[in-house]
N, C-alpha and C positions, 0 to 999 in steps of 0.2 A: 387330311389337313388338320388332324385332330391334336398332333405332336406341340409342345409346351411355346416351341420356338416359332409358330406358325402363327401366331395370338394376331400379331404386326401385319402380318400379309394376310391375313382373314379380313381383320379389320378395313386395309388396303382396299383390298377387292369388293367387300360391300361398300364404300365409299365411293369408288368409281363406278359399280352397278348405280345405285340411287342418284349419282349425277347424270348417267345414262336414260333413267326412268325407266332400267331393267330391273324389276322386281319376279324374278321368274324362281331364281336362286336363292332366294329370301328363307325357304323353311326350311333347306340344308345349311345356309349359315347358322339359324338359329341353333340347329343338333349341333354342327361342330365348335361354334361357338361356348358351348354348353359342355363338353367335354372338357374345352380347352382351358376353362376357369378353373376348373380343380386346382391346379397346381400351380396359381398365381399367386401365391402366397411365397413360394420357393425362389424366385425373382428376385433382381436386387432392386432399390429403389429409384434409381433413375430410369431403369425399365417399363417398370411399374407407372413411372408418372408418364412417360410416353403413350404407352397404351391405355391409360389415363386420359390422356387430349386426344388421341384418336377415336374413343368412345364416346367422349363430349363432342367432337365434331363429329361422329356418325349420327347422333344424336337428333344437333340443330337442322341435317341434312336432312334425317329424314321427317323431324315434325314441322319443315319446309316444302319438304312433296307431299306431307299429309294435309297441310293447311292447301298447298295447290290443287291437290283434288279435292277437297273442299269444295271452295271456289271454284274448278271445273264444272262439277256438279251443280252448286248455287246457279250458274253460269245456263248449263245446259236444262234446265228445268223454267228459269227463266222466259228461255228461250219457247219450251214447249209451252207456258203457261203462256204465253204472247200470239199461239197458235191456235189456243182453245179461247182464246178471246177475253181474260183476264183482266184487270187494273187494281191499283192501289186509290184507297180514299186517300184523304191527308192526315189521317190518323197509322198512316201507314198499313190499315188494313186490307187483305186482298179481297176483291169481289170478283165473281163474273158479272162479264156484260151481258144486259138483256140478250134475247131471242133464244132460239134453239139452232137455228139455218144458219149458220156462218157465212154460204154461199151468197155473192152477189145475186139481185133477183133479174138479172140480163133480161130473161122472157117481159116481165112488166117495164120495161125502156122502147121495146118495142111498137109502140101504141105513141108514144111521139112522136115516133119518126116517117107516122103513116100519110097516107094522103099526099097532095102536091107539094104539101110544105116540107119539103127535105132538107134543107138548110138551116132549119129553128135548130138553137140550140136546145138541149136538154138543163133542166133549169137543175134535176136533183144530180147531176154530174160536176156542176160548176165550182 
């Protein structure tokens, strides 16, 4: 796809990759892409400004999927930091929470529920 007249349908097809969020393809466009500018100069100018707005729309496309993974990431990190038991001050700083045990301590609930009184509620569950 290296040929002068291929510039349009290169560009074509990583624009429909990157709305796909097929990024597989991405380091063979770069090579043929890269061949295919040498002889953009040889082009007439209405050509030229086509593949001009399809380069600016590959562009916004992809520093769109990059802010999305981004965000993915911010997202999924998050997520993990919400599992190692994490918060924010209101300085916006992040802390962990006391302890080292995450785990509920189930075994000490135990001791409540002993003896004839089975129906007391548990006071540290309410």
């Amino acid at each position: 796809m290296t040929a002068l007249g291929d510039v349009e349908a290169l560009l074509s097809a990583m624009r429909a990759d990157l709305r796909r969020g097929d990024y597989a393809k991405f380091e063979t466009y770069s090579v043929e892409l890269e061949a295919s500018l040498a002889g953009l100069e040889a082009l007439p100018k209405d050509r030229l400004l086509r593949i001009r707005r399809a380069a600016e729309g590959n562009a916004a496309c992809l520093a769109a999927a990059m802010q999305g993974m981004r965000s993915a990431r911010r997202r999924l990190g998050d997520i993990a930091s919400a599992g190692r038991g994490e918060a924010y001050d209101a300085q916006g700083r992040r802390h962990a929470l006391g302890g080292t045990d995450r785990r509920l301590p189930i075994a000490s609930n135990a001791a409540d529920f002993g003896g004839t009184d089975q129906e007391r509620i548990n006071p540290r569950r309410v």
